[in-house]
C-alpha positions in Angstrom: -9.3 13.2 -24.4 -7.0 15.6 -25.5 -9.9 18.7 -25.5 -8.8 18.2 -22.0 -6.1 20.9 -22.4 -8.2 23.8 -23.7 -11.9 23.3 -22.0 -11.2 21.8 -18.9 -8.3 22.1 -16.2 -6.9 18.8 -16.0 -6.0 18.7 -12.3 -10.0 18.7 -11.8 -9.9 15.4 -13.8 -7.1 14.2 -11.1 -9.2 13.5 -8.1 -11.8 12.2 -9.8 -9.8 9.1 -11.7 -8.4 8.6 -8.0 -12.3 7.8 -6.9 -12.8 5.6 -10.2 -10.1 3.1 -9.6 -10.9 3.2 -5.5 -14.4 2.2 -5.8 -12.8 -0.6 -7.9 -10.3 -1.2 -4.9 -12.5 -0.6 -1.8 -15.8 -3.1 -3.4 -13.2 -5.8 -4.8 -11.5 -5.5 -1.2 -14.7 -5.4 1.0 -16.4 -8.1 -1.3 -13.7 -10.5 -1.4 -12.4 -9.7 2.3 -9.0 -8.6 0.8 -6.5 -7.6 3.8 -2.7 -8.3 4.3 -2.5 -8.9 7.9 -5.5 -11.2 8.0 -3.5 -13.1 4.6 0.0 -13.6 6.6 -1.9 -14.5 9.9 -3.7 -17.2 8.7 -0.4 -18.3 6.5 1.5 -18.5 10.2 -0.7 -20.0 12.2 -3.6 -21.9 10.1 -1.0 -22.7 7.5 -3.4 -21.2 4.5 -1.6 -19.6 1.6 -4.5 -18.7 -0.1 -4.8 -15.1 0.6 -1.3 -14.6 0.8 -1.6 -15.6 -3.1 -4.0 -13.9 -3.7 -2.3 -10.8 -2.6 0.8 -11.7 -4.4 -1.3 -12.2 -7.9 -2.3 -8.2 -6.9 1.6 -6.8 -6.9 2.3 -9.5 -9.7 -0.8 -7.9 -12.0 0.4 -4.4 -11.1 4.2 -5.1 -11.7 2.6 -6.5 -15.2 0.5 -4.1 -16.3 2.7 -0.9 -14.9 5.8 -2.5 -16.8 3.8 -3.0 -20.6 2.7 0.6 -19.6 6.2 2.2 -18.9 7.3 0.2 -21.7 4.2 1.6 -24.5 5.2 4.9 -22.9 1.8 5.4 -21.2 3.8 5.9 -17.8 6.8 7.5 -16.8 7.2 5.7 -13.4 10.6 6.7 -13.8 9.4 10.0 -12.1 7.8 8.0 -9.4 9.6 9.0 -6.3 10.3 4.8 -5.5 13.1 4.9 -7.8 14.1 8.8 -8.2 14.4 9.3 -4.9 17.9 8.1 -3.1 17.2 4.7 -1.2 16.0 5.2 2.6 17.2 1.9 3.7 17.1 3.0 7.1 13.3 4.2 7.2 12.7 1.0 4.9 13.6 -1.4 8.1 12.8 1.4 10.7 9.4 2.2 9.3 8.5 -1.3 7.8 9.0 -2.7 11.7 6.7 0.1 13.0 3.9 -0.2 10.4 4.0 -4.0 11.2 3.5 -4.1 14.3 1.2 -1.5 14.0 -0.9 -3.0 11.7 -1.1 -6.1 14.5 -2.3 -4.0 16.5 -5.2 -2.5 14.8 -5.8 -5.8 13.4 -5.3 -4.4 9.9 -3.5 -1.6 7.2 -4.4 1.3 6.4 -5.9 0.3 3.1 -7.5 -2.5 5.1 -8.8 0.7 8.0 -10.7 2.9 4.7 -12.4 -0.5 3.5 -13.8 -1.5 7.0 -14.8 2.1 7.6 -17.1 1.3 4.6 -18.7 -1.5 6.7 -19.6 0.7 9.7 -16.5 0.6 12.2 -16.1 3.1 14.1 -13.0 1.6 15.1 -11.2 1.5 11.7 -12.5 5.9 12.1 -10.3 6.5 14.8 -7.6 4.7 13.4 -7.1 6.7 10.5 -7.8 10.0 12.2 -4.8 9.4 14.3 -3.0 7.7 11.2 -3.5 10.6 9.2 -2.3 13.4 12.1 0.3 10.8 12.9 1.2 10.5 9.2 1.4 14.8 8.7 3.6 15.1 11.7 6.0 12.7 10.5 6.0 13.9 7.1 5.9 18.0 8.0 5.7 18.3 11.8 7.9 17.9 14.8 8.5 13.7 14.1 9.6 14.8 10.8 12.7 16.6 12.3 13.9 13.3 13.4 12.8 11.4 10.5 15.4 14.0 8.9 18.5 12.8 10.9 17.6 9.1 10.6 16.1 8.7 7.4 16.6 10.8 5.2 20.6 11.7 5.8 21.2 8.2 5.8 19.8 7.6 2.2 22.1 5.8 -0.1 22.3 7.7 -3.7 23.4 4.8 -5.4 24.8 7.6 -8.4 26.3 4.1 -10.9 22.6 3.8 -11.7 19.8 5.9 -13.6 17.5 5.3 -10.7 16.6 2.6 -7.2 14.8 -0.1 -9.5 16.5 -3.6 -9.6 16.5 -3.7 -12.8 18.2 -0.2 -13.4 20.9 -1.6 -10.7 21.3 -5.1 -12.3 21.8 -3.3 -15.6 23.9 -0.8 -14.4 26.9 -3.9 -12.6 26.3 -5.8 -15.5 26.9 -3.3 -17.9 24.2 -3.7 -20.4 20.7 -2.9 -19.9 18.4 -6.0 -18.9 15.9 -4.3 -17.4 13.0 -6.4 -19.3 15.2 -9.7 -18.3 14.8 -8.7 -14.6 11.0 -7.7 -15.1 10.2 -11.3 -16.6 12.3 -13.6 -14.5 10.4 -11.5 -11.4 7.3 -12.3 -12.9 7.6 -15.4 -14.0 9.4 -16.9 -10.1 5.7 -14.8 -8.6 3.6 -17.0 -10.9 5.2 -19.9 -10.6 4.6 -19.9 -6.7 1.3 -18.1 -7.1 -0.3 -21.4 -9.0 1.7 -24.5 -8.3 -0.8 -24.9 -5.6 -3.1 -27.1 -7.8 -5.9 -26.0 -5.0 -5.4 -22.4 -5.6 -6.0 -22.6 -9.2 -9.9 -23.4 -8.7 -10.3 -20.4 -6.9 -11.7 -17.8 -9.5 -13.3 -15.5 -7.3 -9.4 -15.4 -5.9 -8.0 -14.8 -9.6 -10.7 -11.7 -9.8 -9.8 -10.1 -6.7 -5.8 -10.6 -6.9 -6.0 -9.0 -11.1 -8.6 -6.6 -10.4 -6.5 -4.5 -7.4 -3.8 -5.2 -8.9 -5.0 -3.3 -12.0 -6.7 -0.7 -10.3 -3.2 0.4 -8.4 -1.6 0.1 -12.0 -4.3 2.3 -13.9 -2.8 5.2 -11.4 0.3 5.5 -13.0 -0.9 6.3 -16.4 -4.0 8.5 -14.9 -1.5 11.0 -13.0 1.2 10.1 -16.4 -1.5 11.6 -18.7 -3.0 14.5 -16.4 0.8 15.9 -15.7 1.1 16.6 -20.1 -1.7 18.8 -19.9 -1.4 20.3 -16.5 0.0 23.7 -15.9 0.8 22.8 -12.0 3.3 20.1 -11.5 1.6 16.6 -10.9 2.7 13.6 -8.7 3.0 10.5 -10.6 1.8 8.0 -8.1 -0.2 5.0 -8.3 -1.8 4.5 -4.4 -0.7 4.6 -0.8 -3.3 4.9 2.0 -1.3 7.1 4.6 0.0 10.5 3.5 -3.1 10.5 1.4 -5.4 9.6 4.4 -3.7 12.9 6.2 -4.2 14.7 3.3 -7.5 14.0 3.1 -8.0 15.0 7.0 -6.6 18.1 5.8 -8.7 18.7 2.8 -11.9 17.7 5.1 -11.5 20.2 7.6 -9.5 23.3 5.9 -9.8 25.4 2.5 -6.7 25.6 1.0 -7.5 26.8 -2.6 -5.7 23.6 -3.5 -7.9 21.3 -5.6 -7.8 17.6 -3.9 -4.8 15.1 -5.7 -4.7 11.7 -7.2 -4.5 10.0 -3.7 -6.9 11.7 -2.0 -9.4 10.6 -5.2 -8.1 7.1 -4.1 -8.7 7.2 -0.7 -12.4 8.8 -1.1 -13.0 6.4 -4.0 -11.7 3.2 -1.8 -14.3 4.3 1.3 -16.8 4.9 -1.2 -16.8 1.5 -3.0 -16.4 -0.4 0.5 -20.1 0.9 1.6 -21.1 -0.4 -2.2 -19.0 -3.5 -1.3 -21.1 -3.6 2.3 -24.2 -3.6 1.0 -23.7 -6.1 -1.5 -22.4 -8.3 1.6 -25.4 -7.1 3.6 -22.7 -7.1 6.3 -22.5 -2.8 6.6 -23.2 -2.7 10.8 -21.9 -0.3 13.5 -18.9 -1.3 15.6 -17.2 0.5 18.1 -14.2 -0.4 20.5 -15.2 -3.0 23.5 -13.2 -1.5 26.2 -10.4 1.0 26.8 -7.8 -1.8 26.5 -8.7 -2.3 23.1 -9.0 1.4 21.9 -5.3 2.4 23.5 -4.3 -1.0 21.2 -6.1 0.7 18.1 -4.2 4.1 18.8 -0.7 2.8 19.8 -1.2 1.1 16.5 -2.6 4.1 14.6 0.4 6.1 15.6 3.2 3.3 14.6 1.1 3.0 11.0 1.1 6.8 10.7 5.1 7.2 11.5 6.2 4.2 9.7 4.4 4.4 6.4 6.2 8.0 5.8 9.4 6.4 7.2 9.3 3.9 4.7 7.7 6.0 2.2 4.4 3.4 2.2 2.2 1.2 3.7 1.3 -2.6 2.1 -0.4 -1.1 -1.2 2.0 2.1 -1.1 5.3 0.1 -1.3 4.0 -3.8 -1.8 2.0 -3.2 -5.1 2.8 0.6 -6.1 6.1 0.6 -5.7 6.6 -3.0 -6.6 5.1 -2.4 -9.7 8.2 0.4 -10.5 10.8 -2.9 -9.2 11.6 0.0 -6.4 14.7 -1.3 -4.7 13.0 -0.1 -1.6 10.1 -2.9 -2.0 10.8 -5.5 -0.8 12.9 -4.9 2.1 10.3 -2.7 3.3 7.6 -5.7 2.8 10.0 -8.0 4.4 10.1 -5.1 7.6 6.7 -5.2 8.0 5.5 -8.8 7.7 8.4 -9.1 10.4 6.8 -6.3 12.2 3.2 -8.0 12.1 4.7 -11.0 13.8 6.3 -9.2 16.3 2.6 -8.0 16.7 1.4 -11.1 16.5 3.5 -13.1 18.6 2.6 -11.0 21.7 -1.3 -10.5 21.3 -1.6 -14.2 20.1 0.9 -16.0 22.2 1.8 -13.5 24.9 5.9 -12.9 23.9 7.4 -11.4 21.4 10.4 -14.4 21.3 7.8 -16.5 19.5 8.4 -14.3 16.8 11.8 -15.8 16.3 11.0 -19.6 16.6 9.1 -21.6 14.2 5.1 -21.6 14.6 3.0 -25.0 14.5 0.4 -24.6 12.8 -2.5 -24.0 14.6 -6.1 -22.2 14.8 -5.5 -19.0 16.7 -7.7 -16.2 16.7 -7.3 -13.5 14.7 -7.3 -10.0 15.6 -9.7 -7.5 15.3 
């Protein structure tokens, strides 16, 4: 592909890799009812790990796949900014919380707000119009002032290592580099819990879903990798997030920048387009709206905490829990931790009417889920 460089500007070739590996995301997802929130509310409260696996397999396939990449040198995730960039711990708890409970509110993510937009809601439409304002402000607008003082000032540089992965830092105390020790024994403690469940293992339509996302998150990296040696512009090397890109779509939708679109707005475009494929092979596409004012303030309080937090903590559930997993981002998995605490924050007071249940253990029961 390397005519590329003379016949062709390769940041045209950028946005339109994004759509590829999102139709993959958004029809995998809508097909196989993929969602995070939906995955730890039914591992609290019906005690069903199955989704929650299923997930897992995802980051596991994408930490797989992104390493051999890095490693063949088809990806410099080492320019990703999950491990260049000085570790935000602050916005990692402060903005994992928010998205959480956030995302119990809205009954979903963002990634999980493009793929039922595929299906018809007009819910999930609002939601990431505010997300995506909400998202901008925080990231360049007047929230962004603050996110500045408590965020981004606090950021550890953590200067004794060559960048925020774990296994840069683990290398760097022990003194010699066991960065592909720390890669294996990861993946190897994920796939031990992924299929001891002997129930799980039957489950192929599971095994599909969890490889295929997980894949198409991965296949980012070394699509913005190879456009960045022939571009003439700077490139991001990302993999996918769903809410700077989701404002940066808004922004692409409604104003002419001269600016051709990027990777993640590709993604996002790509995602909403493979969820109406996704749809109509489910025969389940319909029109759904908000049944009452109560409910639409819910889907905007949460919209807003989604927006803020995911720049906070520099991602949402794919953004840090798959794409920047997959780098071994220091940042991970306290900001995964953050949010599933966050969603049961959320949880707890829609589902059981306190917050405090949040802190106790849960019997496993048949609650509702939100939507």
């Amino acid at each position: 592909m390397g005519f590329l460089a003379g016949s062709l500007d390769p940041l045209v070739l950028l946005p339109l890799l994004g759509v590829a590996a999102g139709v993959v995301l958004g029809f995998v997802a809508r097909v196989n009812r993929f969602c995070t929130l939906s995955s730890l509310e039914r591992y609290w409260y019906a005690g069903d790990a199955t989704g929650l696996r299923t997930w897992v397999l995802a980051a596991a396939t994408a930490l797989a796949v992104t390493q051999s990449l890095a490693a063949l040198g088809l990806a410099n995730i080492e320019q990703s900014f999950y491990i260049s960039s000085p570790f935000a711990w602050s916005g990692a708890i402060l903005g994992g919380l928010l998205f959480g409970i956030g995302m119990a509110l809205v009954g979903t993510c963002s990634f999980g707000a493009v793929v039922r937009l595929g299906g018809g809601s007009l819910r999930a439409l609002v939601v990431l119009l505010v997300l995506g304002l909400s998202a901008l402000a925080a990231q360049r607008g007047l929230v962004g002032l603050g996110r500045v003082h408590i965020v981004d000032n606090l950021a550890l540089e953590l200067s004794f290592s060559t960048d925020r992965s774990l296994g840069s830092l683990i290398s760097a105390l022990a003194g010699v580099d066991v960065r592909a020790l720390v890669v294996l024994v990861v993946l190897c403690a994920l796939l031990y819990w992924i299929f001891r469940d002997r129930g799980y293992r039957h489950q192929k339509g599971q095994f599909f879903s969890g490889i295929s996302i997980g894949s198409a998150i991965a296949f980012g990296w070394w699509a913005t990798t190879y456009v960045s040696r022939f571009a003439f512009a700077p490139v991001q090397i990302e993999a996918g997030s769903f809410v700077v890109p989701v404002g940066d779509a808004i922004l692409q939708a409604v104003t002419y920048t001269g600016t051709l679109p990027d990777y993640g707005v590709g993604l996002v475009a790509g995602t909403l387009l493979g969820a109406i494929a996704g749809a109509r092979w489910n025969k389940d596409m319909r029109w759904e709206a908000c049944d009452d004012a109560q409910e639409l303030s819910r889907h905007l309080l949460g919209a807003v905490f989604m927006g803020i937090g995911g720049v906070f903590a520099m991602g949402c559930t794919v953004g840090q829990g798959i794409s920047g997993f997959s780098t071994l981002a220091v940042s991970a998995p306290l900001v995964m931790l953050s949010m599933a605490f966050g969603a049961r924050i959320g949880l707890a007071y829609l589902l059981e009417g306190t917050v405090l249940a949040a802190f106790r253990r849960n019997e496993v029961g048949s609650k509702g889920a939100i939507r």
